[in-house]
DRENGU-578635 format. One record per residue: residue number from 1; residue in three letters; z, x, y of N, C-alpha, C in turn. Coordinates in pm, whole numbers. Example, Ala and Ser with C-alpha at 12.3 -4.5 7.8 and 13.67 -1.06 7.14 Angstrom:
! DRENGU-578635
SITE  num  residu      nz      nx      ny     caz     cax     cay      cz      cx      cy
SITE    1     ALA     780    1319    -569     780    1230    -450     780    1320    -330
SITE    2     SER     708    1285    -225     714    1367    -106     787    1290       3
! end
This chain:
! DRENGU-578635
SITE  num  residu      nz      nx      ny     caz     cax     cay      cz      cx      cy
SITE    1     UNK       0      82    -118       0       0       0       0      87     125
SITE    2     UNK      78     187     108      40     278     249     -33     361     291
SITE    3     UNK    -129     396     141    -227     440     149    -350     354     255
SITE    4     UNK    -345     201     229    -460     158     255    -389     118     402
SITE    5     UNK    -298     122     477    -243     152     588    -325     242     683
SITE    6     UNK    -319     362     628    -330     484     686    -505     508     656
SITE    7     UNK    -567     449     582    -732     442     581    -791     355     710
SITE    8     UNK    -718     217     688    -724     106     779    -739     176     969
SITE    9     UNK    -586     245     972    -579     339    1096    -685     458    1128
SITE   10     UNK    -716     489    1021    -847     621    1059    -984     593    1076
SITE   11     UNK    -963     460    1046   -1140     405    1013   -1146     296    1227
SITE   12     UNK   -1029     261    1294   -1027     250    1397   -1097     379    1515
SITE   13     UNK   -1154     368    1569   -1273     411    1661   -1128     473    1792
SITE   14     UNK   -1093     642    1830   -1050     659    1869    -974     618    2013
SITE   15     UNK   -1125     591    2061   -1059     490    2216   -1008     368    2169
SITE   16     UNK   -1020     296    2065    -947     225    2058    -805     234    2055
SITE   17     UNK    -727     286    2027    -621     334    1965    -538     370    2124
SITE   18     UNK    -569     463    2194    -534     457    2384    -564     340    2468
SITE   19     UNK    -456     277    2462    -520     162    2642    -567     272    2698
SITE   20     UNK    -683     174    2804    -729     197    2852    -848     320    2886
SITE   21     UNK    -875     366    2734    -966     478    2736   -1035     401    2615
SITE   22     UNK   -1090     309    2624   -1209     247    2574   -1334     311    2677
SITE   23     UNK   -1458     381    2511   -1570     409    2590   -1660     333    2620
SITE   24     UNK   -1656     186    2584   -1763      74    2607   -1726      54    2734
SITE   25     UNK   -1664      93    2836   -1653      33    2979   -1750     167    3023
SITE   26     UNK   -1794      95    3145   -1901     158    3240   -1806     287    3303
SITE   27     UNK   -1857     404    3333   -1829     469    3393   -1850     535    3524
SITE   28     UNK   -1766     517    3633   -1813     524    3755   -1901     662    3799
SITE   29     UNK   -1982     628    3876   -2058     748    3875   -1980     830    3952
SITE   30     UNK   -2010     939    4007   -1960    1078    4040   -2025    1062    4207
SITE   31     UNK   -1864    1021    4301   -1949    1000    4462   -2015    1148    4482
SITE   32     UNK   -2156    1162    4567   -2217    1235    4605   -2267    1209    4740
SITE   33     UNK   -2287    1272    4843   -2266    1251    4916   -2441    1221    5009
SITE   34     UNK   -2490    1168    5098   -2582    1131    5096   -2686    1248    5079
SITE   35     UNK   -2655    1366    5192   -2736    1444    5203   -2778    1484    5081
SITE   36     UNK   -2612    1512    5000   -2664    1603    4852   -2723    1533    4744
SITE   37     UNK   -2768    1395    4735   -2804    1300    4661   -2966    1375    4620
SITE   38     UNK   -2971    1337    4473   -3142    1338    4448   -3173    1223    4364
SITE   39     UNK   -3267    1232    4346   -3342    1130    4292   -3269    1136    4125
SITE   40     UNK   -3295    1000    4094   -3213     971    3942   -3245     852    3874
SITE   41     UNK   -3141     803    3749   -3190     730    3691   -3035     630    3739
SITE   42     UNK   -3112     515    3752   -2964     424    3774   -2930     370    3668
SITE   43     UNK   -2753     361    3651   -2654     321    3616   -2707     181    3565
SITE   44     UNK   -2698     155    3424   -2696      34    3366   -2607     -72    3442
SITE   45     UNK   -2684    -206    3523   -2558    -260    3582   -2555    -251    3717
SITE   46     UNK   -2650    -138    3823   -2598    -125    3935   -2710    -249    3968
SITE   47     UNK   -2682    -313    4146   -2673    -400    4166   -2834    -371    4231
SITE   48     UNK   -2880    -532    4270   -3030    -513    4303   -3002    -449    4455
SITE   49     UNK   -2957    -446    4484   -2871    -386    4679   -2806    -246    4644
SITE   50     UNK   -2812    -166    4703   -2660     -73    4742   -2717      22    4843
SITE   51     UNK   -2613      34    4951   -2652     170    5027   -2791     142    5133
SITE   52     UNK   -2891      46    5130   -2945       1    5276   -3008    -135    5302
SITE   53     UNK   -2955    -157    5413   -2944    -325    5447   -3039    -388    5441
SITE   54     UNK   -3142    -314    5439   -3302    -356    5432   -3328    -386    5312
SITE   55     UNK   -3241    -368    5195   -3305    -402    5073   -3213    -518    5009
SITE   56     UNK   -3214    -607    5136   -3078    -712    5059   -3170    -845    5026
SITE   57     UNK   -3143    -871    4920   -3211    -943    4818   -3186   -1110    4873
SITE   58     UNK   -3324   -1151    4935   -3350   -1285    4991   -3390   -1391    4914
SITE   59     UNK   -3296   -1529    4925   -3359   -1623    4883   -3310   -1751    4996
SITE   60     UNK   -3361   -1770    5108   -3268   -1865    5189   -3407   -2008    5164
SITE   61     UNK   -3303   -2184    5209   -3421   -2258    5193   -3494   -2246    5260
SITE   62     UNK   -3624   -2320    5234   -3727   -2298    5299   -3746   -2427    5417
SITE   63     UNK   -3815   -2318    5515   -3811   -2411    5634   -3951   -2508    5629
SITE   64     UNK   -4040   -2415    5583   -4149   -2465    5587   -4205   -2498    5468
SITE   65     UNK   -4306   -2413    5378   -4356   -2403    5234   -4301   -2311    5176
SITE   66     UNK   -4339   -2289    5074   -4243   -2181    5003   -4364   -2146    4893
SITE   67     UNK   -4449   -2018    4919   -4535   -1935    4865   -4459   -1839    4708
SITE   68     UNK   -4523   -1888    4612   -4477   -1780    4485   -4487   -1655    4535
SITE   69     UNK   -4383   -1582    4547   -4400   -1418    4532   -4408   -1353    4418
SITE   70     UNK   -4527   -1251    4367   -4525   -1158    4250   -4528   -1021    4307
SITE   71     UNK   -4518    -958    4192   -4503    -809    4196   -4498    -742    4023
SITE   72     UNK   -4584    -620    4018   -4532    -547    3924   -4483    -461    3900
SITE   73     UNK   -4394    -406    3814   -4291    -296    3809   -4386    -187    3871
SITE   74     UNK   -4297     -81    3910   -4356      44    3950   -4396     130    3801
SITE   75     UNK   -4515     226    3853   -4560     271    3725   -4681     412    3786
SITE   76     UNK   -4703     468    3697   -4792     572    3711   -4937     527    3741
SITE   77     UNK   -4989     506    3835   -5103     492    3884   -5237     532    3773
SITE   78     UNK   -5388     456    3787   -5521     530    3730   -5505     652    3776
SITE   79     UNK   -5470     665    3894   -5471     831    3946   -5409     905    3910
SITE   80     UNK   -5431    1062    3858   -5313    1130    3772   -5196    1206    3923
SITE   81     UNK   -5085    1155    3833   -4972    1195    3948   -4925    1124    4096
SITE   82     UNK   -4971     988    4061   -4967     934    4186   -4859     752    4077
SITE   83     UNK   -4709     773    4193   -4721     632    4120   -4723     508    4261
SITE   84     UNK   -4753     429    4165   -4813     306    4221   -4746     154    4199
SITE   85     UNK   -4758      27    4299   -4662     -75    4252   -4805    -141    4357
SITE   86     UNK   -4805    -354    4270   -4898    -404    4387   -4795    -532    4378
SITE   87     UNK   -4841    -618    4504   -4729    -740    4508   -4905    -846    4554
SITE   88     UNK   -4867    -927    4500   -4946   -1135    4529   -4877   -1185    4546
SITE   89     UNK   -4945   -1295    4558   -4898   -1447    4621   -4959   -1518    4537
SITE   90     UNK   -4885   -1651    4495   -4972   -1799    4463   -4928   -1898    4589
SITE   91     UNK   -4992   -1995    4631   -5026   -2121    4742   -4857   -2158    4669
SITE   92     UNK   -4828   -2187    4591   -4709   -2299    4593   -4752   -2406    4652
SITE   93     UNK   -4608   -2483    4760   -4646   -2588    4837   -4734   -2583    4975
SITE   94     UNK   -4776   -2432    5013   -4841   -2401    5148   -4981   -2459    5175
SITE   95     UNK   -5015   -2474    5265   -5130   -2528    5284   -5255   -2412    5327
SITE   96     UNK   -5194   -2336    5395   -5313   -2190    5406   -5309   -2102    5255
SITE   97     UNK   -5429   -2057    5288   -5502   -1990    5131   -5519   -1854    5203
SITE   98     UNK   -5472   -1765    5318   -5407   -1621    5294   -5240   -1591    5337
SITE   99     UNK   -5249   -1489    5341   -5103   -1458    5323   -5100   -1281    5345
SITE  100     UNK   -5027   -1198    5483   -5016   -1083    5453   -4908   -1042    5388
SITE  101     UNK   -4924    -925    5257   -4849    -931    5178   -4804    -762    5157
SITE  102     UNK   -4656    -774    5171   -4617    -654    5155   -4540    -590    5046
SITE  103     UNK   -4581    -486    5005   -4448    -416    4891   -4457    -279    4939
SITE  104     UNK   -4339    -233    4907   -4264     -85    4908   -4211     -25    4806
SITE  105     UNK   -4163      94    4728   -4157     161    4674   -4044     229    4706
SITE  106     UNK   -3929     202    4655   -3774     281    4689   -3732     350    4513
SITE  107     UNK   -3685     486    4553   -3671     557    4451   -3494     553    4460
SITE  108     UNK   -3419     537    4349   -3325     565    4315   -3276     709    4374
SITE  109     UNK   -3116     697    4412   -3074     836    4451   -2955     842    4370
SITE  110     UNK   -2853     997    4360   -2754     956    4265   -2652     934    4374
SITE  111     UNK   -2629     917    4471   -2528     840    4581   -2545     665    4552
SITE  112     UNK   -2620     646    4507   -2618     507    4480   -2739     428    4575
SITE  113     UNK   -2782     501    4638   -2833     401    4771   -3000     379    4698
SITE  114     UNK   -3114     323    4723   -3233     319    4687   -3320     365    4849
SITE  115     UNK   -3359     435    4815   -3442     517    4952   -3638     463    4945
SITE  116     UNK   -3650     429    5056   -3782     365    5077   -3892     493    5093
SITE  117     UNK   -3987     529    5005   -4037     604    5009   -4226     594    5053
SITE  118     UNK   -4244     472    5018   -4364     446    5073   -4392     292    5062
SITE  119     UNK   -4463     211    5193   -4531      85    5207   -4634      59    5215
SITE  120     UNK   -4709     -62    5159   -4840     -95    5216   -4835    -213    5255
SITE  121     UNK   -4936    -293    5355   -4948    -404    5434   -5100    -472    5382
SITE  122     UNK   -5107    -601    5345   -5259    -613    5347   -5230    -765    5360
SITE  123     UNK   -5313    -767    5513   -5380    -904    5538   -5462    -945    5468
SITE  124     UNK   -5458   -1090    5507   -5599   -1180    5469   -5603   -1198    5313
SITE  125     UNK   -5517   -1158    5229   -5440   -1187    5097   -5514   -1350    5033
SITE  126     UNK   -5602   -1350    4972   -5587   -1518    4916   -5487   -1505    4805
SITE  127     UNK   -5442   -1619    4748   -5392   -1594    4634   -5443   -1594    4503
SITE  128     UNK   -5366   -1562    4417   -5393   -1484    4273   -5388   -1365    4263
SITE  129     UNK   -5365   -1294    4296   -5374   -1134    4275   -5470   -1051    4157
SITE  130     UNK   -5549   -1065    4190   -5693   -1034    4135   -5686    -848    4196
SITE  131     UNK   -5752    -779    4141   -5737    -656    4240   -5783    -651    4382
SITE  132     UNK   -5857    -746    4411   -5857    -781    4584   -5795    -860    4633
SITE  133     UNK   -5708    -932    4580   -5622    -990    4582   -5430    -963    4584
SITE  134     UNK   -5444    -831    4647   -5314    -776    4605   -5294    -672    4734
SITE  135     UNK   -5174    -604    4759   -5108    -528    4835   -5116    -408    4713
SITE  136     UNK   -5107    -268    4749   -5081    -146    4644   -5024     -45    4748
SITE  137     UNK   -4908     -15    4703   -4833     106    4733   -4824     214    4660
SITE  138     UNK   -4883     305    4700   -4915     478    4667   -4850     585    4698
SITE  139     UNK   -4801     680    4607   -4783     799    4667   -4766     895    4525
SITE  140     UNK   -4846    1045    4597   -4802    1113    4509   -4720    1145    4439
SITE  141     UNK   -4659    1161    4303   -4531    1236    4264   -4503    1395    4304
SITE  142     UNK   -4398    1448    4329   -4335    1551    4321   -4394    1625    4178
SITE  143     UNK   -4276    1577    4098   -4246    1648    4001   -4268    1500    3878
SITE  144     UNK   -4247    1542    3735   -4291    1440    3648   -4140    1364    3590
SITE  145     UNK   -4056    1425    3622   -3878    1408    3607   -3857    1211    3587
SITE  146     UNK   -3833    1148    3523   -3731    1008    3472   -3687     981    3616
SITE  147     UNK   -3739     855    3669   -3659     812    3856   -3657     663    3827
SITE  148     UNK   -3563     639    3844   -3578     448    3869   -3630     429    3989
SITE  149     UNK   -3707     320    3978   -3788     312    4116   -3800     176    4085
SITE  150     UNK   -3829      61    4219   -3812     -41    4273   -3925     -72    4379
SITE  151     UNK   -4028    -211    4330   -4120    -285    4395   -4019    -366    4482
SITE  152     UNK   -4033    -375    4567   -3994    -482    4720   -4160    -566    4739
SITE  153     UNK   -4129    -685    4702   -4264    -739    4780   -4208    -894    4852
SITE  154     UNK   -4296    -919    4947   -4272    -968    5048   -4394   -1050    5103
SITE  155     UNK   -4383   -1149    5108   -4505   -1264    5119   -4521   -1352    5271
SITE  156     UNK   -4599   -1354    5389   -4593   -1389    5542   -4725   -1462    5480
SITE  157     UNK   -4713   -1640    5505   -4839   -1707    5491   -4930   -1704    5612
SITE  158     UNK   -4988   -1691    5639   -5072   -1726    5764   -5089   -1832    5845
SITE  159     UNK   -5030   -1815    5950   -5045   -1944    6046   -4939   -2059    5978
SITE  160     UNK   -4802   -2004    5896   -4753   -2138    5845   -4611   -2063    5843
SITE  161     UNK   -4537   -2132    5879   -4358   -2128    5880   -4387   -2155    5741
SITE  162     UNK   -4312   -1982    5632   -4263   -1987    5501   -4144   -1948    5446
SITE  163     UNK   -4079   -1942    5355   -3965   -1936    5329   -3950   -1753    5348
SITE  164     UNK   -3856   -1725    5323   -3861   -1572    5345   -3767   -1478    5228
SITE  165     UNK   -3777   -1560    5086   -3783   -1478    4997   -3885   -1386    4963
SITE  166     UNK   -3776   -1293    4855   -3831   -1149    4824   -3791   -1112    4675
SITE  167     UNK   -3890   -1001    4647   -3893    -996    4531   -3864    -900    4467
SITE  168     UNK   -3752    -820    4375   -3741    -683    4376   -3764    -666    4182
SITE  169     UNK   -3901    -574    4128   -3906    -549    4016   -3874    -352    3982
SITE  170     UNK   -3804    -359    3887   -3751    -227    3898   -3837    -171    3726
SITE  171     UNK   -3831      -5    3714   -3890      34    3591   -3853     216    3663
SITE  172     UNK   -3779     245    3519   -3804     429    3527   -3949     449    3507
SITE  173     UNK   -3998     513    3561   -4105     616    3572   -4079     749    3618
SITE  174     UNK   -4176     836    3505   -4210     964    3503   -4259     976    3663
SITE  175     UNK   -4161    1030    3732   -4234    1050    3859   -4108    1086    3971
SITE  176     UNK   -4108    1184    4030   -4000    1188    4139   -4079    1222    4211
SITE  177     UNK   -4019    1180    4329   -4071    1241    4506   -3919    1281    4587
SITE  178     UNK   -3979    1393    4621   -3840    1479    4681   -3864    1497    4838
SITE  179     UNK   -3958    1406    4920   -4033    1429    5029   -3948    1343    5139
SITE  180     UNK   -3996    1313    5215   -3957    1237    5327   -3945    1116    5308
SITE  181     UNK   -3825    1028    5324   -3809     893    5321   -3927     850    5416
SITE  182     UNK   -3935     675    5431   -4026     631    5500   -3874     480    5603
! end
């Protein structure tokens, strides 16, 4: 009987056995400070926001129509070494058929914050996002290094009061940029 005691106790998973040093809890990252921050992979869990106000995640009602916003994850471009993200529109309830449509490209830092590294703007947008039909944000990579990176897209109907949600799709990609924020 005290044999199968003492099997019972060894076959328990060590953090179990200490309050509070269970390894299934998240572990806080390591503060760094902005300057010394680089590019990284984020924390299972961190939030669609942290660290700049510009990337605070909109959904208010709509005053006017309210246009579908899309977007696709960020990803390595046809072009070698360049990554790339595009954002559309569908009509929803709107009554105009363009829309200028924006997305941006924010790379993960290990301070926590998401840093805006490149935008594009494109009027006269109809919807569907067809490849003329779309916004594309570009930029070379640095280096080929694992970065979480984050589509922002952003939908202005033309000539029509629209709601002013936004859309944030995230994906690691092979790709860092160590250059100048935007």
């Amino acid at each position: 009987m005290a044999r199968i005691a003492i099997v019972a106790v060894m076959c328990v998973p060590v953090g179990l056995l200490a309050p509070g040093a269970n390894a299934a809890q998240p572990v806080a990252p390591q503060k760094v400070s902005y300057e010394d921050a680089v590019p990284g992979i984020a924390p299972p869990g961190v939030p669609l926001v942290s660290g700049m106000p510009e990337l605070t995640q909109t959904s208010q009602p709509a005053l006017g129509c309210t246009p579908e916003t899309f977007g696709d994850n960020p990803h390595l471009s046809s072009t070698p070494g360049v990554i790339s993200a595009h954002g559309w529109w569908k009509q929803g309830d709107c009554t105009n058929n363009k829309a200028t449509v924006e997305n941006c490209l924010y790379e993960y830092y290990t301070d926590g914050t998401w840093r805006r590294k490149t935008c594009n703007t494109a009027s006269g947008i109809f919807p569907g996002g067809s490849s003329a039909n779309r916004s594309a944000a570009n930029r070379p990579c640095d280096s080929t290094e694992a970065i979480s990176w984050r589509n922002r897209v952003d939908v202005d109907v033309d000539d029509e009061i629209d709601s002013s949600g936004t859309i944030d799709r995230q994906a690691d990609v092979n790709c860092a940029i160590t250059g100048e924020d935007q």
